[in-house]
C-alpha positions as CSV (number, residue, x, y, z in Angstrom):
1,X,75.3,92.4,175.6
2,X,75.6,90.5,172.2
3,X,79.2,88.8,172.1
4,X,81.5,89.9,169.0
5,X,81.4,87.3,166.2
6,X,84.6,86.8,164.3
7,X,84.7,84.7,161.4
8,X,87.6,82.4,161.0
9,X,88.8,80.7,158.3
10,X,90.6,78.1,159.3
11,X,91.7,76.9,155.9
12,X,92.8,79.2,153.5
13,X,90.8,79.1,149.7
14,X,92.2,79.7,146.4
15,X,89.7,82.4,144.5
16,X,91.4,83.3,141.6
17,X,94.5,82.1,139.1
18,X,94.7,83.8,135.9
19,X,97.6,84.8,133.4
20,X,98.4,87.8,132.4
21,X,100.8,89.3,129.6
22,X,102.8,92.1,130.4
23,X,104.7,94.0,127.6
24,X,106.5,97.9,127.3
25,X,106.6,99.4,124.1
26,X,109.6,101.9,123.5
27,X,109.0,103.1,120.5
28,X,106.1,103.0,118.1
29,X,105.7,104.9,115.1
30,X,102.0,104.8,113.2
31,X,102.7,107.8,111.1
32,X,99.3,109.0,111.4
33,X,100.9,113.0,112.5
34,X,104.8,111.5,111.6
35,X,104.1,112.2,107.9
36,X,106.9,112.5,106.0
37,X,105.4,114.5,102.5
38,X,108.9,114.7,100.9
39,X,110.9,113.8,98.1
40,X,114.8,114.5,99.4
41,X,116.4,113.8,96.4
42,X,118.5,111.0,94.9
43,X,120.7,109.6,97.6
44,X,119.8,111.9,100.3
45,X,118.2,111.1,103.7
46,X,114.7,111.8,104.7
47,X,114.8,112.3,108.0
48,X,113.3,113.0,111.4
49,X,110.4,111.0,111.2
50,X,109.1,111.3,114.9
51,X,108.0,108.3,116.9
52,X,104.1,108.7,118.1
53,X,104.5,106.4,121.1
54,X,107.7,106.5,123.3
55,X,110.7,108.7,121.7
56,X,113.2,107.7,118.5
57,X,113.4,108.7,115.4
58,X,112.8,107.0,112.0
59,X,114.6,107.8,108.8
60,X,114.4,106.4,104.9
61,X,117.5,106.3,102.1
62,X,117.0,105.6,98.3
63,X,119.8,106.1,95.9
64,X,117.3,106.9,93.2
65,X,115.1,110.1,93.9
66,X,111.8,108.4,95.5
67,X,108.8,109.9,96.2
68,X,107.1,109.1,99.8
69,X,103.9,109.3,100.3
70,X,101.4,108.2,103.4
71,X,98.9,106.0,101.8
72,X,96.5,103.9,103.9
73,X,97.8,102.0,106.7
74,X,96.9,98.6,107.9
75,X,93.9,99.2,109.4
76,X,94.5,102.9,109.9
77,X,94.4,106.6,107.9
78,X,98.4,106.4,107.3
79,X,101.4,104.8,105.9
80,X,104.7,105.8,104.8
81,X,105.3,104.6,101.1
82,X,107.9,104.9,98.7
83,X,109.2,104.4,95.2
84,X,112.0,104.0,93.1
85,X,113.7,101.5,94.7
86,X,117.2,99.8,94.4
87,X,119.1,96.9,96.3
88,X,120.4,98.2,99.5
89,X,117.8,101.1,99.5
90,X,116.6,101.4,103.1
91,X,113.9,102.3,106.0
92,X,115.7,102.9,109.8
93,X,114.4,103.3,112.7
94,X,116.1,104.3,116.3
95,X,115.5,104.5,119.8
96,X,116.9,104.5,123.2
97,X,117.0,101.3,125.6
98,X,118.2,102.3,128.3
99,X,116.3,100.2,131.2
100,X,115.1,98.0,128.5
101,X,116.6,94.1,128.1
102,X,115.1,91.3,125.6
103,X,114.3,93.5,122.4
104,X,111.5,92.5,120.1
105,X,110.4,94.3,117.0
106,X,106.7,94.5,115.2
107,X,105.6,95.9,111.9
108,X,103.4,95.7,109.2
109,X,104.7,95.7,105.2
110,X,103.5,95.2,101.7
111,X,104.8,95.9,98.2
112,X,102.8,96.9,95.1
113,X,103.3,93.8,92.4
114,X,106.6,95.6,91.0
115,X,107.6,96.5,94.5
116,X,110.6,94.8,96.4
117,X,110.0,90.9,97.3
118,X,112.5,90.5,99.3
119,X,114.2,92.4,102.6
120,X,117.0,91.7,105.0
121,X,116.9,93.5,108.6
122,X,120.1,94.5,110.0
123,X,120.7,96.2,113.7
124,X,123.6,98.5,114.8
125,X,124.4,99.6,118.1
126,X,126.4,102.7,116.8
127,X,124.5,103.4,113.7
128,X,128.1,102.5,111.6
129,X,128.1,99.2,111.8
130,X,125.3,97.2,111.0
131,X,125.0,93.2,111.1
132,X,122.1,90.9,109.4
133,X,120.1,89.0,111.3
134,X,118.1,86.2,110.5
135,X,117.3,85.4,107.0
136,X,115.8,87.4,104.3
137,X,112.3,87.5,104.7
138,X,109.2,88.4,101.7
139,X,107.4,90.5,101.3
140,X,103.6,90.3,100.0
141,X,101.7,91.9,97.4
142,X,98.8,94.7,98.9
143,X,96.4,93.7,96.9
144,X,95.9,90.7,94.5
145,X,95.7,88.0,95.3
146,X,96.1,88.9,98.9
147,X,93.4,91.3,100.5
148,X,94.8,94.9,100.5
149,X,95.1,97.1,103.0
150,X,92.5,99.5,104.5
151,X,92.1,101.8,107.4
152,X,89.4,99.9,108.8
153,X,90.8,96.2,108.6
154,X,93.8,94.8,110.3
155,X,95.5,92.1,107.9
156,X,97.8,89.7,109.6
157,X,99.1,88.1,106.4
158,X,101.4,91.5,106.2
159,X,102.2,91.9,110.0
160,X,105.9,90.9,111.0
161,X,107.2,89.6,114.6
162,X,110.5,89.3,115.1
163,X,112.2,88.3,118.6
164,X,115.6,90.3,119.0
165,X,116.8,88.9,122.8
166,X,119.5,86.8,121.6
167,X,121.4,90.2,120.6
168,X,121.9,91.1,124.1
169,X,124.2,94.2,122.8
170,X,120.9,95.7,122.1
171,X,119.5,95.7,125.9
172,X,120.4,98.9,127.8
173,X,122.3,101.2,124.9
174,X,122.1,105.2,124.4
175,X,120.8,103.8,120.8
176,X,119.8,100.7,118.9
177,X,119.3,101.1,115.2
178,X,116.9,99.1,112.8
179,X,117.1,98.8,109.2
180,X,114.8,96.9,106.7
181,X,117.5,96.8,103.4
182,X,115.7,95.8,100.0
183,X,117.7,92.8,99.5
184,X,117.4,92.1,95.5
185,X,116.2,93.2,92.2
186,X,113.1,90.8,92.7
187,X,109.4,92.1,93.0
188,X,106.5,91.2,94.7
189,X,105.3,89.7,92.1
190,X,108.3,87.3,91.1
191,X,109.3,89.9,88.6
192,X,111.8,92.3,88.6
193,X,111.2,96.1,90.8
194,X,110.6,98.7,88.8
195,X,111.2,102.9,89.4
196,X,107.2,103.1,89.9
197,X,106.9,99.9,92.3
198,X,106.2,101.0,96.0
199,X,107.1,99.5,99.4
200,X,105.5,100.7,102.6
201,X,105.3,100.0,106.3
202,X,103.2,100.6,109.2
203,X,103.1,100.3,113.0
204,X,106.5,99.9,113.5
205,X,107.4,98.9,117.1
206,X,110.5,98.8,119.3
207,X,109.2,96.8,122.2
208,X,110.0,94.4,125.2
209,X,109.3,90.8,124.9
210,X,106.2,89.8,126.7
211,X,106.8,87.8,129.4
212,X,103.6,85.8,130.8
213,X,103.2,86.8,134.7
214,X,101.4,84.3,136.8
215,X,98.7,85.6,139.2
216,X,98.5,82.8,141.5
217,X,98.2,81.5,145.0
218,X,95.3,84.2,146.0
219,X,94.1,83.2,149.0
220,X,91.6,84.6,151.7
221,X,93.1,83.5,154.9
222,X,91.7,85.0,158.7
223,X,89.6,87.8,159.2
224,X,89.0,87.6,155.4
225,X,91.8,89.4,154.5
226,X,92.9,88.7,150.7
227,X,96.4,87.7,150.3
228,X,98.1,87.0,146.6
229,X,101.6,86.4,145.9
230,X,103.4,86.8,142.3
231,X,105.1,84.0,140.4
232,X,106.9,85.3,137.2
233,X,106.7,82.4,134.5
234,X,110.0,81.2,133.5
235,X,111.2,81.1,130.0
């Protein structure tokens, strides 16, 4: 009668340490079916502009009557665009994080050469009142002498990243509120906007702010058996 052989590891071998990124999108809107053929009317809301990925709801303001449109995105079929714009004339988006904490935001923008230049974003957590943060930021020109957008190419030079978690007011609320404001009378181009210039934005994203997980300490100890335990990465 052969005798049973167990194999025994005596000391225990590491197989595997790796990094990985783990992130939660709440929101997302890539207006490819969210498209908003409109034009409201001088100082009248469009509206219910649905997101495609999670739930919330995105909305646009112009005092002047614009005209939106859904033009090429970056690196996709569809934008949403729009013209005649003034200082203080607005895109907002809104969504729901409840069980969320550590808010980041993503997008993509451009301006025509007589678009806006310049933007401020603002957050509310009761969609009354609304604070600044940050500093203004600019906005490129789609086209020259940058490359323009297209649905096949992704360009980075328009893509924006901006890491909310400081506002902690915004972690676990009913609703947190988003708004890029055209912040002066300045174009793309160093000129001044005109009714015609156009603004537009893509892939906006209410998201979670990655935080790097650490796969380590995999070991196969006795009878083979694989055993891992999680570190999270502190920030």
């Amino acid at each position: 009668m052969k005798k049973a052989v167990f194999l025994s590891i005596a000391t225990a071998s590491l197989v595997l340490a790796t990094t990985v990124s783990m992130q939660a999108q709440i929101a997302k809107w890539t207006f490819e079916t969210s498209q908003p053929l409109a034009a409201p009317g001088a100082g009248n809301w469009l509206t219910n502009i649905s997101a495609e990925v999670g739930t919330g709801t995105a909305s646009a303001l112009h005092a002047g009557a614009s005209v939106y449109t859904t033009p090429a995105g970056n690196g996709s079929t569809h934008s949403i665009s729009s013209t005649n714009w003034a200082v203080g004339d607005l895109y907002q988006f809104e969504a729901s994080t409840v069980g969320f904490s550590t808010i980041q935001l993503e997008w993509d923008q451009a301006s025509s050469g007589t678009g806006p230049g310049d933007y401020k974003l603002f957050y509310s957590t009761d969609g009354a009142a609304f604070t600044q943060f940050g500093s203004d930021y600019t906005v490129l020109v789609n086209g020259s002498p940058n490359t323009a957008w297209n649905v096949t190419t992704v360009n980075s030079a328009f893509h924006y990243t901006v890491d909310m978690s400081p506002i902690t007011a915004l972690d676990n609320t009913s609703t947190a509120y988003f708004r890029l404001v055209d912040g002066n009378t300045t174009s793309a181009n160093a000129g001044t906007v005109a009714a015609t210039g156009t603004d537009r934005i893509d892939n906006f994203t209410i998201e979670v702010v990655p935080e790097p997980q650490s796969l380590s300490l995999c070991l196969v100890g006795g009878l083979g058996i694989l055993s891992c335990r999680f570190a999270r990465r502190r920030k």
